[in-house]
C-alpha positions in Angstrom: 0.0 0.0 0.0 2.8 2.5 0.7 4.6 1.2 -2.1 2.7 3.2 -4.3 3.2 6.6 -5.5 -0.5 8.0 -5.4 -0.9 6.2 -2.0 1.8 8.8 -0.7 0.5 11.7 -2.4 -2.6 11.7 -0.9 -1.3 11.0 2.6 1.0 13.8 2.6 -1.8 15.9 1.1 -4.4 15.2 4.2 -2.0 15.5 6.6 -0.6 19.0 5.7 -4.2 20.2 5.3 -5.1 19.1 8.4 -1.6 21.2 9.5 -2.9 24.6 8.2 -4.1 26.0 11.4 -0.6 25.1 13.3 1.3 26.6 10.4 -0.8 29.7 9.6 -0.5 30.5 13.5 3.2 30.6 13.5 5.1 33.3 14.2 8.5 34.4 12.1 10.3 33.7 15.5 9.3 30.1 15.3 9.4 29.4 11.5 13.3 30.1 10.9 14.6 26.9 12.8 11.8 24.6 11.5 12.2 25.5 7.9 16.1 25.2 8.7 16.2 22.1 10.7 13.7 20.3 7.6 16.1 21.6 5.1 19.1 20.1 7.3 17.4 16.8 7.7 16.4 16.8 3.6 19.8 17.7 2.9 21.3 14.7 5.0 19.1 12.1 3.3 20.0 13.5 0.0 23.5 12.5 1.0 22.4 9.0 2.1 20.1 8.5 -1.4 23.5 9.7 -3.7 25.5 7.5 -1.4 23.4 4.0 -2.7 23.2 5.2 -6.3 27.0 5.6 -6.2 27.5 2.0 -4.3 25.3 0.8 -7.4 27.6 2.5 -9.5 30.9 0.9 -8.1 29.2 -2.6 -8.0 28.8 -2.7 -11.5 30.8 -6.5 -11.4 28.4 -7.4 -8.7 26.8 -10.8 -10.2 23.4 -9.7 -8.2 23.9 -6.0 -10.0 24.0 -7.3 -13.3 21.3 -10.1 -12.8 18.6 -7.0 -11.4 19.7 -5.1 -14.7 18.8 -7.5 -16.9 15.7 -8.2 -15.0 15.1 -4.2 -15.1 14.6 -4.2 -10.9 17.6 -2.0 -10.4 16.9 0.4 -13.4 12.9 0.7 -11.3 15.2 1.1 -8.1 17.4 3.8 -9.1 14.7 5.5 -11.0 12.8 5.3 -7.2 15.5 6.5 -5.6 16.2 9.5 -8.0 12.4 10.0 -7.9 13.4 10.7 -3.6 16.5 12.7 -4.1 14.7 15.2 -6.5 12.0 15.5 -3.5 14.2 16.0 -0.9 16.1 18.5 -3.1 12.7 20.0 -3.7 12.2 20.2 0.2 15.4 22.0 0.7 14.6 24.5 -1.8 11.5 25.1 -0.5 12.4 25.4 3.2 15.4 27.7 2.2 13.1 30.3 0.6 10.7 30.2 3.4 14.1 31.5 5.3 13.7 35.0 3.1 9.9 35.6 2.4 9.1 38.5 4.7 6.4 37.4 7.3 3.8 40.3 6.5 2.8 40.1 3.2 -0.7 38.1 1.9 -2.4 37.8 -0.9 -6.2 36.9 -0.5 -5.9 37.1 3.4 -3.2 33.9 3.0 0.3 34.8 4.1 2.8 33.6 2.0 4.6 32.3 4.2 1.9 30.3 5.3 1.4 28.6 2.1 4.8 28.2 0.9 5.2 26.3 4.4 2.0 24.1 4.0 3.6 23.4 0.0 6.3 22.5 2.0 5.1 20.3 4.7 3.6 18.1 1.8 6.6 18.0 -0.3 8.9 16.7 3.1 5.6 14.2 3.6 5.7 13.1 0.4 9.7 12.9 0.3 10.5 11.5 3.5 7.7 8.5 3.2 9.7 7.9 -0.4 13.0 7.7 1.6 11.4 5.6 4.0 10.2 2.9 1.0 13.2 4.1 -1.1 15.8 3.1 1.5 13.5 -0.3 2.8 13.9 -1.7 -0.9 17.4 -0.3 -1.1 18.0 -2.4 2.2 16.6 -5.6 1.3 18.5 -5.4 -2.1 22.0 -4.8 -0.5 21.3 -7.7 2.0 21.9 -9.8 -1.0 25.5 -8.2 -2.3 
């Protein structure tokens, strides 16, 4: 069930919905380390996602490598796993412009601020339950190396 794409969209869509009151009471005080400390974690996993595409990379003798290719499961894998590292790259972006938008200004009655942080709640949702799938298959692959 959480293997699937559209599963994980919708999940991190509800939830940062149901977050629009906590974000759009925040103050600018309490936004700069929460937009910092997602883009810090994002950034990390990033790390740990180029870190098993490169061990794919260097493994290319690997009998268990060159079986999955053939069988296409590692081209689905890496594709997964650069479909997560895009994400979480999206999620740093995001978090780091939240850093600069000034705190006053709306449009509609919606702060900015506010919405660019619910975009980006969803977005880290979304990314960090791919990591969490992306690095389980990743796991259970490298177990067999």
């Amino acid at each position: 069930m959480l293997h699937d794409k559209k599963t994980l969209l919708v999940i991190s869509l509800i939830i940062s919905i149901l977050m629009w009151p906590v974000i759009d009471g925040l103050k600018e005080n309490q936004i700069q380390p929460i937009a910092s400390a997602i883009s810090t974690v994002a950034g990390i996993l990033v790390g740990f996602v180029m870190a098993s595409i490169s061990l794919f990379a260097s493994a290319k003798e690997n009998t268990l490598v060159k079986n999955t290719t053939k069988t296409g499961y590692l081209p689905k894998l890496v594709n997964r796993l650069h479909y997560t590292m895009g994400l979480l790259l999206a999620v740093c972006f995001v978090f780091l412009i939240v850093l600069f938008i000034p705190s006053g200004v709306a449009i509609s009655g919606f702060k900015i601020i506010s919405l660019v942080i619910n975009f980006g709640i969803f977005l880290a949702l979304n990314s960090f339950f791919n990591f969490f799938v992306s690095w389980k298959r990743f796991k259970e692959f490298s177990e067999h190396m």
